[in-house]
C-alpha positions as CSV (number, residue, x, y, z in Angstrom):
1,X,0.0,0.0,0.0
2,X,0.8,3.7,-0.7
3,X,-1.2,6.5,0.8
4,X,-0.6,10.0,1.2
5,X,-2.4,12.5,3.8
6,X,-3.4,15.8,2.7
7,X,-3.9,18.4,5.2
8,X,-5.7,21.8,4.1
9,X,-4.5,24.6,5.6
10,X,-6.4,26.6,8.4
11,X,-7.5,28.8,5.7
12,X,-9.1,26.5,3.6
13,X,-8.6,26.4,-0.1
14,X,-11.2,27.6,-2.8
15,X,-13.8,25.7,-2.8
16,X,-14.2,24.7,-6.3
17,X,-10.3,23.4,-6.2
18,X,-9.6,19.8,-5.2
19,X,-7.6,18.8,-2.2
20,X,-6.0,16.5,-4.5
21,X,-3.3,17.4,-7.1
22,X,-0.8,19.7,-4.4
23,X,-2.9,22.8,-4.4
24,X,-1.1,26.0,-2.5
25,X,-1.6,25.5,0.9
26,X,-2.2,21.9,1.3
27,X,0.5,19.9,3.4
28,X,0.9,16.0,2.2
29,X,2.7,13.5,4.2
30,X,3.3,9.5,3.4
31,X,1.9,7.2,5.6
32,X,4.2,5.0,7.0
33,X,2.8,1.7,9.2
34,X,-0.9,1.1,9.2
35,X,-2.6,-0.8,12.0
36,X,-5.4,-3.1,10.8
37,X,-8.5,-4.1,13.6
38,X,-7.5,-7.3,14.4
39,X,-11.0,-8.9,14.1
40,X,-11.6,-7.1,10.7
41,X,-11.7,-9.6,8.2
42,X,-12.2,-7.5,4.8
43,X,-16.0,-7.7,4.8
44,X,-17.8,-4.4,4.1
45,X,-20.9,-4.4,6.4
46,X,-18.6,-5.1,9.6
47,X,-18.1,-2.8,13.2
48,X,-14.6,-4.0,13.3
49,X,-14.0,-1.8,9.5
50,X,-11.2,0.7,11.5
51,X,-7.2,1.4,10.8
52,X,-4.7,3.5,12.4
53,X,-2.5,5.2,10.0
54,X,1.2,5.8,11.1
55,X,2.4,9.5,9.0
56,X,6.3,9.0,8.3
57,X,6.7,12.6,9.9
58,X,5.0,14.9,12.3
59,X,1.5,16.7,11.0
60,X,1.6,20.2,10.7
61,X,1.6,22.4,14.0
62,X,-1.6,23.9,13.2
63,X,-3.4,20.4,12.4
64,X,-6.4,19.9,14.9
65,X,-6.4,16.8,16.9
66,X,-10.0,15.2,18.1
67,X,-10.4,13.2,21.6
68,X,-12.7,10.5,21.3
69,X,-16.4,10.1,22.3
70,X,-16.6,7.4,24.7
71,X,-20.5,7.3,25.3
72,X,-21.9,3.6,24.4
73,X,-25.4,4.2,23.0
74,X,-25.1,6.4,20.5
75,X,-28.8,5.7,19.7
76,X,-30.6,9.5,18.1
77,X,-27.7,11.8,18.8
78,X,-26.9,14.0,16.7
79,X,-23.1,14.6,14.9
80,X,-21.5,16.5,12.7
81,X,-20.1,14.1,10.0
82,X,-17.2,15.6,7.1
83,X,-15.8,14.2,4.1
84,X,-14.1,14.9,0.6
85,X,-15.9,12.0,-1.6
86,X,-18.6,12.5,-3.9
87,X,-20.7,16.0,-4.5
88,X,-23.7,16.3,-6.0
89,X,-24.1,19.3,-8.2
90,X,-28.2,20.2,-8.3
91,X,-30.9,18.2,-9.4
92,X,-29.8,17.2,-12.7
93,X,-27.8,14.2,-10.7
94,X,-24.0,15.6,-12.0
95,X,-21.0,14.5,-9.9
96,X,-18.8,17.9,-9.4
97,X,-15.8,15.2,-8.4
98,X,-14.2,14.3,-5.0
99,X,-11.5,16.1,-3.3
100,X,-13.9,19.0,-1.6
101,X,-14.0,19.3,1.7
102,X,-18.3,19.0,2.7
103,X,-20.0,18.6,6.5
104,X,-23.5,18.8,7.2
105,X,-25.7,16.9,10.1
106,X,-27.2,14.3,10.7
107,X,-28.7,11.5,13.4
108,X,-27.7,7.7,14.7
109,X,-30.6,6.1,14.0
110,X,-29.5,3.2,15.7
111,X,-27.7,0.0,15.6
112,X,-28.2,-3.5,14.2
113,X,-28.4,-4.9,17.5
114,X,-30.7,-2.9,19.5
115,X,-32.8,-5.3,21.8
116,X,-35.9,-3.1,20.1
117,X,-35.5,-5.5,16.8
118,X,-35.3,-8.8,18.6
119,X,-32.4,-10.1,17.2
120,X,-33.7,-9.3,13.2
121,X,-30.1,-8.4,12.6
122,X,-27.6,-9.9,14.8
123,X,-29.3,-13.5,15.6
124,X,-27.4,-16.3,13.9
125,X,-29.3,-19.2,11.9
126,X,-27.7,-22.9,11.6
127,X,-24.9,-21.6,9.5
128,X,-23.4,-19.4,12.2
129,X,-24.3,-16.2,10.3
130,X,-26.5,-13.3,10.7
131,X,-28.6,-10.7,8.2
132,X,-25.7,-9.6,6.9
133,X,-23.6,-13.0,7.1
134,X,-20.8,-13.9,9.4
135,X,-19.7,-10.5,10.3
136,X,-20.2,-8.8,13.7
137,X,-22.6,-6.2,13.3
138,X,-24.0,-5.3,16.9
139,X,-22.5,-2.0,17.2
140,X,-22.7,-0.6,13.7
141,X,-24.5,2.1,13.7
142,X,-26.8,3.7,10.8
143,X,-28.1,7.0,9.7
144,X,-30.6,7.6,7.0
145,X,-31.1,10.4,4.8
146,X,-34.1,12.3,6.0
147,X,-35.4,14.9,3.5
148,X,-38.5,15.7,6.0
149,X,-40.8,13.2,4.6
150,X,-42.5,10.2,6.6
151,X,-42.4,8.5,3.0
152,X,-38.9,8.6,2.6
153,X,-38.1,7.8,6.5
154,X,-36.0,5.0,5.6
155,X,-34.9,4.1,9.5
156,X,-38.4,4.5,10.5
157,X,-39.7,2.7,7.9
158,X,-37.3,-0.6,8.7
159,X,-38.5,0.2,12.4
160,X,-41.8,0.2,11.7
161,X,-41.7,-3.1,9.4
162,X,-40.0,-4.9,12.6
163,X,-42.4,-3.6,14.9
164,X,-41.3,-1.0,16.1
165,X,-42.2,2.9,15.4
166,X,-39.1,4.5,18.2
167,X,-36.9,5.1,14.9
168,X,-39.6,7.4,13.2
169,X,-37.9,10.7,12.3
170,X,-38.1,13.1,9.5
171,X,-34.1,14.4,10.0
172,X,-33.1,17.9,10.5
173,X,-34.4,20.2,8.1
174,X,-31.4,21.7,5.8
175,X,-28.7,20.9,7.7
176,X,-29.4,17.2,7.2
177,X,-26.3,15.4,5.1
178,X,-25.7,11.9,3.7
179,X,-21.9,10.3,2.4
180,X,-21.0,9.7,-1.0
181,X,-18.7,7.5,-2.3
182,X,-14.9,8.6,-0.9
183,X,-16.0,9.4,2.1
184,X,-15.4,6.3,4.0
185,X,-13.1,6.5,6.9
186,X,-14.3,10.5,6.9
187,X,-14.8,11.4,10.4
188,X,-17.9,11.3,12.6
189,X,-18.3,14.4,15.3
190,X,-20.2,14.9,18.7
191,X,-19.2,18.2,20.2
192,X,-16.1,18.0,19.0
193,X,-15.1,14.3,20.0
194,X,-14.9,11.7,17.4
195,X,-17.9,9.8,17.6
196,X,-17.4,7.4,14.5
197,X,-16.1,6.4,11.0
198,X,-17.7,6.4,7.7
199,X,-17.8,2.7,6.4
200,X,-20.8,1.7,4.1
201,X,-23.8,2.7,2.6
202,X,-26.7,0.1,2.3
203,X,-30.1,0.6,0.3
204,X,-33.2,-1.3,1.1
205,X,-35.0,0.1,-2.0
206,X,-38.1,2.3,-2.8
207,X,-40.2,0.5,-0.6
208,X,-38.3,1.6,2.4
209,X,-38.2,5.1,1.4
210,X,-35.1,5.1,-0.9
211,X,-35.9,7.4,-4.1
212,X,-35.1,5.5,-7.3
């Protein structure tokens, strides 16, 4: 593996200029070690989907550093979440390319194995393997996309469709975000502390609130 870290400066860059490609400003640093989960096996749906990256030199004096949020149930609070992946560019679906920083809001809806679904999820059948197969899923948390529509509640609709209505919630107005693709391993923020990683995205179709 090779990987690079790009830092932006405090004062940002242009916003229409990509992190990418050694723009004025930006620092980059190799990575030198990396630090794999030991109980992450590759698969993508998986709470164990976390690395530590070693930087062959020191970060940049101004770089902010984030403690970590330590709370266990992170079940409806809110967070701050930040990447550089995909943008959208309107509503005539164009991708304006990755590389520019975005943050927005948005909620835990909750886990896989909250005791409200019964064990939907997380129960294992006689081949040792749950929903999603054999990977631990307990803790892994999910948000939806809430444009403030109880037709497009996709949480609330799974909820709802496993008996339970607690996860109805039509999101947070115009603050409310979703990832795009390369923003995995994009930060996750409660006041300030990080609070989780981006990992996946799933879609359980229009029936569940998705729009096609």
């Amino acid at each position: 593996n090779s990987t690079t870290i790009c830092f932006q400066p405090p004062e940002g860059i242009d916003p229409g200029t990509s992190i990418y490609g050694s723009p004025e400003g930006v620092v980059e640093i190799e990575v030198s070690d990396y630090f794999v989960n030991e109980n992450y096996t590759g698969q993508v749906i998986y709470q164990n989907d976390i690395a530590i990256l070693r930087l062959a030199e020191e970060a940049p004096e101004w770089a902010i550093s984030h403690d970590i949020y330590t709370e266990n149930d992170l079940t409806g609070q809110e967070f701050n979440v930040a990447g550089y992946g995909l943008r959208g560019n309107g509503n005539d679906g164009d991708q304006a390319g990755t590389g520019r920083l975005r943050e927005g809001d948005n909620k835990y809806d909750y886990a896989f194995g909250d005791e409200l679904f019964g064990g939907f999820w997380t129960d294992l059948d006689e081949n040792c393997e749950n929903f999603f197969g054999t990977a631990e899923i307990d803790f892994a948390y999910v948000s939806d996309f809430d444009n403030g529509l109880a037709a497009n509640d996709a949480a609330g609709l799974i909820g709802e469709a496993l008996g339970t209505s607690a996860f109805n919630d039509t999101g947070l107005g115009l603050d409310e975000v979703g990832i795009a693709g390369g923003d995995s391993g994009g930060p996750n923020f409660i006041n300030g502390l990080l609070s989780g990683i981006n990992s996946y995205g799933l879609s359980f179709g229009e029936g569940f609130g998705d729009i096609g």
